[in-house]
OpenMM code with the backbone's topology and positions (N, CA, C; nanometers):
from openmm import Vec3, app, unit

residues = "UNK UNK UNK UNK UNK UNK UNK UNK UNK UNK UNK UNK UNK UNK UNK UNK UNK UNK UNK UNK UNK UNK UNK UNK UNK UNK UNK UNK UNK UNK UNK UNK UNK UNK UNK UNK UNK UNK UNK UNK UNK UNK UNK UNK UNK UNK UNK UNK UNK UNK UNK UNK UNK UNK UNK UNK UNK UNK UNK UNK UNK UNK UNK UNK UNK UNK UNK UNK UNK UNK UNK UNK UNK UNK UNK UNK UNK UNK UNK UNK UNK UNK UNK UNK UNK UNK UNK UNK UNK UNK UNK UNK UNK UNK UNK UNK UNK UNK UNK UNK UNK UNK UNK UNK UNK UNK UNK UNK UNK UNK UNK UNK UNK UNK UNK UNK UNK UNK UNK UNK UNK UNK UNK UNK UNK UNK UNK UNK UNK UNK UNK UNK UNK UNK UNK UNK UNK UNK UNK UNK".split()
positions = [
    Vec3(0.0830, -0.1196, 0.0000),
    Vec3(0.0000, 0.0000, 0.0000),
    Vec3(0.0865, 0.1245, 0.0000),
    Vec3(0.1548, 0.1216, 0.1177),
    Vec3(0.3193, 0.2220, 0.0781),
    Vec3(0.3791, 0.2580, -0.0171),
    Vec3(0.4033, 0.1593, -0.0879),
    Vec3(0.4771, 0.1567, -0.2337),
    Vec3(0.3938, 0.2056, -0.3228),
    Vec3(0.2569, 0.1507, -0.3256),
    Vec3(0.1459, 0.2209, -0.4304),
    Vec3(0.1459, 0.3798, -0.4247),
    Vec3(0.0963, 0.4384, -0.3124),
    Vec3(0.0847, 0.5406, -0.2857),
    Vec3(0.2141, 0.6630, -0.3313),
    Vec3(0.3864, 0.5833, -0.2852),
    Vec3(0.4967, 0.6487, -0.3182),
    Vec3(0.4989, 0.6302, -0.4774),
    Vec3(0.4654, 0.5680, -0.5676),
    Vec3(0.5115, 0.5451, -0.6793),
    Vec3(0.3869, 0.6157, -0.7617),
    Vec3(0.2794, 0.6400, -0.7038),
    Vec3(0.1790, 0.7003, -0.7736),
    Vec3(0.2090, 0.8447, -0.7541),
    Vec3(0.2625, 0.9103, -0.6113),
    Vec3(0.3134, 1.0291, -0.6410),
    Vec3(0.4017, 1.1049, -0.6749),
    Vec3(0.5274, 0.9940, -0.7101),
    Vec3(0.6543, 1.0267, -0.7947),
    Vec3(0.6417, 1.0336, -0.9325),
    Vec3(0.5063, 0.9185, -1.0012),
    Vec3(0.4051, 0.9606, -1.1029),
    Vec3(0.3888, 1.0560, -1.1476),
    Vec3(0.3527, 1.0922, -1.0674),
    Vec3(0.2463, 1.2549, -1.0614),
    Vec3(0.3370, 1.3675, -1.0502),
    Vec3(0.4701, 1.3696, -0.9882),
    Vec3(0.5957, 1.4587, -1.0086),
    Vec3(0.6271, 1.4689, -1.1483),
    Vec3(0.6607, 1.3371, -1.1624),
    Vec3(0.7489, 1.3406, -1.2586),
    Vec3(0.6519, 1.3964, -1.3836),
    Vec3(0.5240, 1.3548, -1.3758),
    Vec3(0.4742, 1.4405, -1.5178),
    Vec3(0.4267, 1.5610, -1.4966),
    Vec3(0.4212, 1.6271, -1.3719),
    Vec3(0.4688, 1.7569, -1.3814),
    Vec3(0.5764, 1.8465, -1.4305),
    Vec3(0.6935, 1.7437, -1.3927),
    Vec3(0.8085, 1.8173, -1.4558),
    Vec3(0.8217, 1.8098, -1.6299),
    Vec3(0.7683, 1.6595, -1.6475),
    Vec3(0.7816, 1.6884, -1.8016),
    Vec3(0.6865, 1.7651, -1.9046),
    Vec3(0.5678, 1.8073, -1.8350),
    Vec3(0.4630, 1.8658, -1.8971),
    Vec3(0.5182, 2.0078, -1.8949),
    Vec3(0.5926, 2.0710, -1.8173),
    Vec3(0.6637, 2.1670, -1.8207),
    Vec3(0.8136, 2.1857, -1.9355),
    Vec3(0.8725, 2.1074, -1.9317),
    Vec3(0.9547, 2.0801, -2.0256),
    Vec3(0.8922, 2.0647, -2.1567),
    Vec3(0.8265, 1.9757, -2.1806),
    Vec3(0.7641, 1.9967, -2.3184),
    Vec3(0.6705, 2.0719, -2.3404),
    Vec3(0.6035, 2.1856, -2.2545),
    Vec3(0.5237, 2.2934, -2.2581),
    Vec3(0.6549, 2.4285, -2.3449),
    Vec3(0.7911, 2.4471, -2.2474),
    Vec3(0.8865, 2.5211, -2.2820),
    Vec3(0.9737, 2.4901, -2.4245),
    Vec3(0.9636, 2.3883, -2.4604),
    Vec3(1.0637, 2.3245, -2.5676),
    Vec3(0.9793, 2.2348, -2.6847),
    Vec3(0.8609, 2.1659, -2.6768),
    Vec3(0.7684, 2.1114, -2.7429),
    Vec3(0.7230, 2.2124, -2.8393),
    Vec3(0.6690, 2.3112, -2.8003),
    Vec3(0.5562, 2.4397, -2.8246),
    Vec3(0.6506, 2.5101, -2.9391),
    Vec3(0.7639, 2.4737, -2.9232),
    Vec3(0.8940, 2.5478, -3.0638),
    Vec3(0.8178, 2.5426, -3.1962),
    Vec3(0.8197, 2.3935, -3.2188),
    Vec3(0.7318, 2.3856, -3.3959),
    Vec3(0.5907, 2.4421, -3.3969),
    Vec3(0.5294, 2.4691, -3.2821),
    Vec3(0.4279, 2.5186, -3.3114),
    Vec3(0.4232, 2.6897, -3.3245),
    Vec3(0.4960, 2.7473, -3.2407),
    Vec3(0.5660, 2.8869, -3.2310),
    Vec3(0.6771, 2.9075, -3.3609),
    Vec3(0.6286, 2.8481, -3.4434),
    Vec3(0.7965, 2.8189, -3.5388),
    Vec3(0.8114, 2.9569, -3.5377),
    Vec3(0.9531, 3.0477, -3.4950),
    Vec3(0.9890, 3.1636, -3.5132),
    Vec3(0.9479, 3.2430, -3.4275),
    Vec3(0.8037, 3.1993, -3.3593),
    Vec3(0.7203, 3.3213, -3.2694),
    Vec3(0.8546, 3.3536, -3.1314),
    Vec3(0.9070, 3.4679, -3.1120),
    Vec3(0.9417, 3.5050, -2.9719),
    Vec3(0.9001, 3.6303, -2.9466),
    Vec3(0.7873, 3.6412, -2.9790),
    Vec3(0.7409, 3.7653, -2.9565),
    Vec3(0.6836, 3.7928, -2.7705),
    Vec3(0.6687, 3.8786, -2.7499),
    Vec3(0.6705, 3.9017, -2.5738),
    Vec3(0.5176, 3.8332, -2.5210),
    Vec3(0.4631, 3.7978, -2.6157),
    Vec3(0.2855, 3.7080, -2.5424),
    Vec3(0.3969, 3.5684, -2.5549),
    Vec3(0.4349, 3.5155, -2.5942),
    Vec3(0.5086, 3.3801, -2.5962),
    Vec3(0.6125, 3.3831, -2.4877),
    Vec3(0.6984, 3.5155, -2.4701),
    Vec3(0.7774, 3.5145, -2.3462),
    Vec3(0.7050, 3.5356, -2.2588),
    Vec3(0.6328, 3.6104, -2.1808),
    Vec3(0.5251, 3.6127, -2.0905),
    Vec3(0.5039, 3.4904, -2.0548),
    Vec3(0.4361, 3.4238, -2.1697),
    Vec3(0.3788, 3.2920, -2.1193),
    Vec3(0.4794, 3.1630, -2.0405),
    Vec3(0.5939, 3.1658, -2.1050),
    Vec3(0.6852, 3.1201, -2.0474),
    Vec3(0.7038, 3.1021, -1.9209),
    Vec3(0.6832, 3.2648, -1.8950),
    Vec3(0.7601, 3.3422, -1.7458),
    Vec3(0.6789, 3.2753, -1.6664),
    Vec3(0.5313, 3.2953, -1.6754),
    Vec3(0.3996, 3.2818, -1.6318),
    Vec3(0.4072, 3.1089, -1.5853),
    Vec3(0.4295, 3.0332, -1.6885),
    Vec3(0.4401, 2.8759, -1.6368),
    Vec3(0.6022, 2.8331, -1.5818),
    Vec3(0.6705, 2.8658, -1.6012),
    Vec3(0.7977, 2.8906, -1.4905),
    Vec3(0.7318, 2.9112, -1.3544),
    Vec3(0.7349, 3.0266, -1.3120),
    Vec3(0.6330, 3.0643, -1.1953),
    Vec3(0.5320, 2.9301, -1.1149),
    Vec3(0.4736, 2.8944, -1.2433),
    Vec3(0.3343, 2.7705, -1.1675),
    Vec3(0.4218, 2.6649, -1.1685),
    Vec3(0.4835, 2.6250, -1.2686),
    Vec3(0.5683, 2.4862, -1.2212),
    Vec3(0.6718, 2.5496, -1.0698),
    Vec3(0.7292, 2.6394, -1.0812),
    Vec3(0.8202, 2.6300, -0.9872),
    Vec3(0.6836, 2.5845, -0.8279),
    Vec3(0.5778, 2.6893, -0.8241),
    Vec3(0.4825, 2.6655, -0.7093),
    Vec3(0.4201, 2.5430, -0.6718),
    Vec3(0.4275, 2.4851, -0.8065),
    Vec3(0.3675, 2.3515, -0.7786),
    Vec3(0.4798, 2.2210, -0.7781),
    Vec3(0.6286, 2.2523, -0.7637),
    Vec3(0.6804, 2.1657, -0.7229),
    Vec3(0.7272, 2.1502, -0.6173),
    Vec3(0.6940, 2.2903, -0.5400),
    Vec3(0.7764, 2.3232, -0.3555),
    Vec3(0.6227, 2.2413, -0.3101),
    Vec3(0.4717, 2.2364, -0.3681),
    Vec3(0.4310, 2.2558, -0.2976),
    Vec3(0.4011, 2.1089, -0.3456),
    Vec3(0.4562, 1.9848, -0.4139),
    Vec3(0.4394, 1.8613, -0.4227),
    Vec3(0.5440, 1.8284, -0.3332),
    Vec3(0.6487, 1.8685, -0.3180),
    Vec3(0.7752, 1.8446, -0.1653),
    Vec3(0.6764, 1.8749, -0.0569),
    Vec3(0.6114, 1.9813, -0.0104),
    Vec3(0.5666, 1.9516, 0.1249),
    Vec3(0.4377, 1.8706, 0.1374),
    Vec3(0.3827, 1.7943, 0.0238),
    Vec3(0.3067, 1.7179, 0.0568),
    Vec3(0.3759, 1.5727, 0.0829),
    Vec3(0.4641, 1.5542, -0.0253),
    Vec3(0.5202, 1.4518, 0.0264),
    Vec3(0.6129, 1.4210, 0.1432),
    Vec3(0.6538, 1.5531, 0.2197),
    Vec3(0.7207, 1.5603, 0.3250),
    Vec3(0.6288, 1.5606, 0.4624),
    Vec3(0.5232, 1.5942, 0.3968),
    Vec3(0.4205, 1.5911, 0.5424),
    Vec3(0.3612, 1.4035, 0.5113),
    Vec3(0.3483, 1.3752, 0.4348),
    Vec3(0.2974, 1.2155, 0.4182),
    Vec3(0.4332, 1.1560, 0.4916),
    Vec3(0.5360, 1.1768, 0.4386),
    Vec3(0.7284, 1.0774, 0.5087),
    Vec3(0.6786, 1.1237, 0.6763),
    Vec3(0.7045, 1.2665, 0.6720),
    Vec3(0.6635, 1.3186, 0.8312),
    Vec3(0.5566, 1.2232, 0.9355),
    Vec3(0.4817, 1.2142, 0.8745),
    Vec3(0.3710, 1.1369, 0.9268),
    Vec3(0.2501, 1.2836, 0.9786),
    Vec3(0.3035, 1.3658, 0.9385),
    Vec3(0.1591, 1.5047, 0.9640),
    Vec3(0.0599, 1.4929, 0.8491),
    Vec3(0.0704, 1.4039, 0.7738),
    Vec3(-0.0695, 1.3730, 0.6649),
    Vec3(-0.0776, 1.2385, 0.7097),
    Vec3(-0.1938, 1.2110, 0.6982),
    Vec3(-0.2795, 1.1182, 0.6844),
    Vec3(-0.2776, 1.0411, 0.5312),
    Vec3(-0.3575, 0.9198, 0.5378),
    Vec3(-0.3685, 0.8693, 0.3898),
    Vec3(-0.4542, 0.9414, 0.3311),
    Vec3(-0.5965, 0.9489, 0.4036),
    Vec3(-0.7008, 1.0451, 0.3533),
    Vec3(-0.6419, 1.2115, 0.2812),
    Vec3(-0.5601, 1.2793, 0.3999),
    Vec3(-0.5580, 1.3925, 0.3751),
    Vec3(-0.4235, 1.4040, 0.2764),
    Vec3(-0.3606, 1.2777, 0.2261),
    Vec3(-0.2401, 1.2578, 0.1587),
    Vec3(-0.3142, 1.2745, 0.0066),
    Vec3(-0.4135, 1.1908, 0.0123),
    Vec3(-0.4556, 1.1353, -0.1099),
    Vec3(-0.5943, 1.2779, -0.1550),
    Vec3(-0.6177, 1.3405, -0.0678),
    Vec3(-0.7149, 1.4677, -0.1144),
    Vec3(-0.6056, 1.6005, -0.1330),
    Vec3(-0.5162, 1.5955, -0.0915),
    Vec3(-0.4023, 1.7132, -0.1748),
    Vec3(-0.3748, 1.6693, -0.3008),
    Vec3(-0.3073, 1.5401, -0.2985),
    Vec3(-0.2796, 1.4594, -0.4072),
    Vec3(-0.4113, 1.5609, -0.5344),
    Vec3(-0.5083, 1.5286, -0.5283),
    Vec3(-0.6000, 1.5420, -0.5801),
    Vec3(-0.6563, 1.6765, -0.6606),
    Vec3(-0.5992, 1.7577, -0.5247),
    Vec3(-0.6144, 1.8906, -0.5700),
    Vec3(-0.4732, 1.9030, -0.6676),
    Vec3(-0.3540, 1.8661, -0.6564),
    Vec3(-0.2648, 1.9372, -0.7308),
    Vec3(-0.2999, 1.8375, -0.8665),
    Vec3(-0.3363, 1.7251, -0.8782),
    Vec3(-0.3618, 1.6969, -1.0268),
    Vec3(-0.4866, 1.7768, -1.1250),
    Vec3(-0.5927, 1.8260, -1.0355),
    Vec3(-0.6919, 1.9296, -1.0953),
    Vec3(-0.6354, 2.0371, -1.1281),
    Vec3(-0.5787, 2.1203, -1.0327),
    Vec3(-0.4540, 2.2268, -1.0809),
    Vec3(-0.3864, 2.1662, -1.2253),
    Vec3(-0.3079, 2.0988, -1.2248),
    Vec3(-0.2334, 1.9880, -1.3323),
    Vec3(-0.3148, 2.0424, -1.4474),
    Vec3(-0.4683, 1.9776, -1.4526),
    Vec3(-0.5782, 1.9424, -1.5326),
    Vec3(-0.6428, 2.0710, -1.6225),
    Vec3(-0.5899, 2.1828, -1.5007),
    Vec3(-0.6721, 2.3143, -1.5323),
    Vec3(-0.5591, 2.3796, -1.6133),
    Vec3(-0.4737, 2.3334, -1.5954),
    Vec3(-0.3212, 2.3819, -1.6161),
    Vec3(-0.3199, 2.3496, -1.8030),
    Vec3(-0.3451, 2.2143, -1.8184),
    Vec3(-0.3033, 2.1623, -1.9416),
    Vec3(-0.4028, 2.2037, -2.0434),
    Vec3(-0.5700, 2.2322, -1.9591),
    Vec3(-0.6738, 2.2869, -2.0594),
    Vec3(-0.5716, 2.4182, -2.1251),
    Vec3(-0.5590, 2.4942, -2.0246),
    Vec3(-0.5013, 2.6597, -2.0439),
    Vec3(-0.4296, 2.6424, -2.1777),
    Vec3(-0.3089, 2.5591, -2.1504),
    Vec3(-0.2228, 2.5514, -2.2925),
    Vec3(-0.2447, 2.4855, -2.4321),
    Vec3(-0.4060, 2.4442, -2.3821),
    Vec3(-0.4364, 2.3695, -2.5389),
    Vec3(-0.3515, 2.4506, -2.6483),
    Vec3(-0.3612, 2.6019, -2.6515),
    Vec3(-0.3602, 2.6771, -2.7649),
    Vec3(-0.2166, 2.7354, -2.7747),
    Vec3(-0.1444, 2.6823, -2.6576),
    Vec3(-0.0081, 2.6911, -2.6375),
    Vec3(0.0186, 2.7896, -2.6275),
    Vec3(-0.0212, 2.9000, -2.5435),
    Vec3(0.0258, 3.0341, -2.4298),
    Vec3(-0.0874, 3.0315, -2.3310),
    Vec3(-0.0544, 3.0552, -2.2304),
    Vec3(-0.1155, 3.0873, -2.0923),
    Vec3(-0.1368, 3.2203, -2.0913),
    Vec3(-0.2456, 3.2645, -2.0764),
    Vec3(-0.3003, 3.4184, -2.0888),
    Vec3(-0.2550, 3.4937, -1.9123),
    Vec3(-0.2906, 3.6265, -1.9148),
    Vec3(-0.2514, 3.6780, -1.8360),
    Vec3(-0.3930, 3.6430, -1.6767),
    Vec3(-0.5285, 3.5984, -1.7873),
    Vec3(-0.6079, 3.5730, -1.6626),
    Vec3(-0.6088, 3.4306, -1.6135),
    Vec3(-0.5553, 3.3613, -1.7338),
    Vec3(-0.5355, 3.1957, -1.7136),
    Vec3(-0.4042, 3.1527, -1.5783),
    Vec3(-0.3223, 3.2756, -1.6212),
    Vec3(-0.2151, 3.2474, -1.4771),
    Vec3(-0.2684, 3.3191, -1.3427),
    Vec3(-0.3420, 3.4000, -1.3302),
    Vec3(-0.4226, 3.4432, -1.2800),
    Vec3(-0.5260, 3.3533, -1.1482),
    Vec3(-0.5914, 3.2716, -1.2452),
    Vec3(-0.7000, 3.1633, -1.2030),
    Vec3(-0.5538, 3.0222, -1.1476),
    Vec3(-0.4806, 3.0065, -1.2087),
    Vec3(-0.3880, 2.9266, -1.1686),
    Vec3(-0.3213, 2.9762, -1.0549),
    Vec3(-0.2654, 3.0681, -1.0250),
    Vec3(-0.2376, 3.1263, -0.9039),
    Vec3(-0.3142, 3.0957, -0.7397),
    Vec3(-0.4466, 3.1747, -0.8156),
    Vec3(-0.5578, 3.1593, -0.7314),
    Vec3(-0.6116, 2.9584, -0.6608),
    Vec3(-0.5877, 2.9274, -0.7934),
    Vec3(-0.5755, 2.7834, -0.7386),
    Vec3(-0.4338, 2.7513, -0.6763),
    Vec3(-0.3567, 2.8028, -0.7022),
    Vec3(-0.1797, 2.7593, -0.5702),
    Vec3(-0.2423, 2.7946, -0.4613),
    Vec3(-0.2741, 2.8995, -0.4397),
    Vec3(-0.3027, 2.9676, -0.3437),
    Vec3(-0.4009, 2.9001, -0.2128),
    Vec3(-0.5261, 2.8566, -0.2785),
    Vec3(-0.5907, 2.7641, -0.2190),
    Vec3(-0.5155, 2.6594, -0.2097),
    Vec3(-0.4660, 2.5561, -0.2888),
    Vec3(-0.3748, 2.4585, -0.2422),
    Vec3(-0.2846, 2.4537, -0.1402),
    Vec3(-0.2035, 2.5951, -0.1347),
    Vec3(-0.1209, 2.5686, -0.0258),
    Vec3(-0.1570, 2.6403, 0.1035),
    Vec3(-0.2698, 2.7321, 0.0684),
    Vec3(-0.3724, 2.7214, 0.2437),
    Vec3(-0.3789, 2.5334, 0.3159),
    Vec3(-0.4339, 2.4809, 0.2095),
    Vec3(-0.4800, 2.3274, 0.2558),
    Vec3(-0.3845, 2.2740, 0.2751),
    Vec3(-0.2801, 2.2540, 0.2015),
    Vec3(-0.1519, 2.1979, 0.3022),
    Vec3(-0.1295, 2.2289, 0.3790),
    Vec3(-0.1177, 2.3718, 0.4308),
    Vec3(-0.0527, 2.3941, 0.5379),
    Vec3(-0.1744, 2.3882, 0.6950),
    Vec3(-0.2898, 2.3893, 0.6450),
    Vec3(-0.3980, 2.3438, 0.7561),
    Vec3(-0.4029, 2.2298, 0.7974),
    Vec3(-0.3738, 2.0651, 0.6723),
    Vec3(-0.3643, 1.9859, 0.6623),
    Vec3(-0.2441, 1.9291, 0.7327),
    Vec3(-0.1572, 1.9971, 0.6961),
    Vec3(-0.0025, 1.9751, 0.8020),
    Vec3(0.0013, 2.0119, 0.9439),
    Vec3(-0.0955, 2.1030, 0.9597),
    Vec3(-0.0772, 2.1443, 1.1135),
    Vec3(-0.1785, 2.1341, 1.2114),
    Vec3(-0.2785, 2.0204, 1.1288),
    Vec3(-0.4249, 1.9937, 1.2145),
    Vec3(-0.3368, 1.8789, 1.3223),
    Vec3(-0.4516, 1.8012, 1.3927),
    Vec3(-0.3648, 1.7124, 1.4702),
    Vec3(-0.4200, 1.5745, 1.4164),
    Vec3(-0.3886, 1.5683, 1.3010),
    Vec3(-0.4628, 1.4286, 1.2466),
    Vec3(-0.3145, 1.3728, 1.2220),
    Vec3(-0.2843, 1.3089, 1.2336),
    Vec3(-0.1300, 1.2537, 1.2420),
    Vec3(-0.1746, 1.1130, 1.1987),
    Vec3(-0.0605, 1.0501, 1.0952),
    Vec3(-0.0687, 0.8725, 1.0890),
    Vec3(0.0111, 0.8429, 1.2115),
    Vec3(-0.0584, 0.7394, 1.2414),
    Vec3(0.0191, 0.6712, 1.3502),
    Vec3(0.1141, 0.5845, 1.3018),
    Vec3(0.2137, 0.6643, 1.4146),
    Vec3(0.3586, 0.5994, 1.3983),
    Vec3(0.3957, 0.4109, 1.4384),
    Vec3(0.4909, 0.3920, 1.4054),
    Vec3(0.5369, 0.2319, 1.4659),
    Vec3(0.5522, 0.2320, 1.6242),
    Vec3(0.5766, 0.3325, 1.7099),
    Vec3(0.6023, 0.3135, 1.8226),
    Vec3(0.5352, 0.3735, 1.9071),
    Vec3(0.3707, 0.4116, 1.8416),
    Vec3(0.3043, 0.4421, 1.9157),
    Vec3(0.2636, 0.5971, 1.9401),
    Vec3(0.4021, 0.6840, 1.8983),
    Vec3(0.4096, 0.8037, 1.9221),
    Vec3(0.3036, 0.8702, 1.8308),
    Vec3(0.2409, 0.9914, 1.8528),
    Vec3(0.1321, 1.0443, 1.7680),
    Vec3(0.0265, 0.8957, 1.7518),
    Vec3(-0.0254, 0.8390, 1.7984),
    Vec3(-0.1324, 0.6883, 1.7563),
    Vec3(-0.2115, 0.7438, 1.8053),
    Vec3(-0.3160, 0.7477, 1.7046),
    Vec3(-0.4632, 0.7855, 1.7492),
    Vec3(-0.5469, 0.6252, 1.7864),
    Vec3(-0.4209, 0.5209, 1.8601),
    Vec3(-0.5529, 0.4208, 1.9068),
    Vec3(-0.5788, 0.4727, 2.0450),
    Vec3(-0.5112, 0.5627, 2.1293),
    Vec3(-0.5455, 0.6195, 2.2670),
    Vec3(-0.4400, 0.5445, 2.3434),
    Vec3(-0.3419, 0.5117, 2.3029),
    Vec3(-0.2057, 0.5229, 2.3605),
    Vec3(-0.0883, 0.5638, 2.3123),
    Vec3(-0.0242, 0.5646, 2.4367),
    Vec3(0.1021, 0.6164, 2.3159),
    Vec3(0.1945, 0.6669, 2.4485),
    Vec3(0.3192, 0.7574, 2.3939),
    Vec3(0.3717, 0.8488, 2.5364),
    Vec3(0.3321, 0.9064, 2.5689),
] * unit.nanometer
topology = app.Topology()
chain = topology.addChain("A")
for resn in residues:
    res = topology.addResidue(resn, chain)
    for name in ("N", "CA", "C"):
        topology.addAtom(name, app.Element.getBySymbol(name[0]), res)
């Protein structure tokens, strides 16, 4: 179940990073020649969201290693950053991200990393091997 969970969200990294890469370097033949400043913008603009959405796939997976997420509350972040992802990839059908499209993407980081960080600092803790943080009603 461990392994599922780690390998489904290194998954989910890793095609973040490459949807970004081939968003920056893919989009060439379709831009053939375009470097005009709506194409740099757009760039800048998904630079920006990938960089936000990869600090903020580290502290989910650091609060899941931590043991301050839960499976539940592991697997409903999870969730939100692939809709982000989802909302992300509609935006570039046409291959630039507009100024209100990064906008609405923002606005969704934003909410995302409210919920992590509520999610990280509620007291819902997985219970550990030795008892420590165990919500069976023992522990130290």
């Amino acid at each position: 179940m461990k392994n599922g969970n780690l390998i489904q969200s290194l998954g989910l990294a890793a095609a973040m990073t490459v949807s970004a890469g081939a968003f920056a370097h893919g989009n060439a033949g379709y831009h053939e020649g375009f470097d005009g400043p709506a194409f740099q913008q757009s760039l800048r603009f998904m630079n920006k969201v990938n960089e936000r959405q990869d600090r903020q796939m580290d502290r989910i997976l650091n609060g899941f290693y931590d043991r301050n997420l839960n499976p539940r509350e592991f697997r409903r972040l999870m969730e939100e950053q692939r809709d982000i992802q989802r909302m992300e990839h509609e935006f570039l059908a046409d291959g630039l991200l507009t100024p209100s499209e990064f906008r609405q993407l923002i606005a969704a980081l934003n909410s995302a990393n409210r919920n992590i960080y509520r999610e990280k600092h509620d007291e819902q803790r997985r219970p550990g091997h030795d008892g420590w943080h165990c919500s069976y009603g023992y522990g130290r």
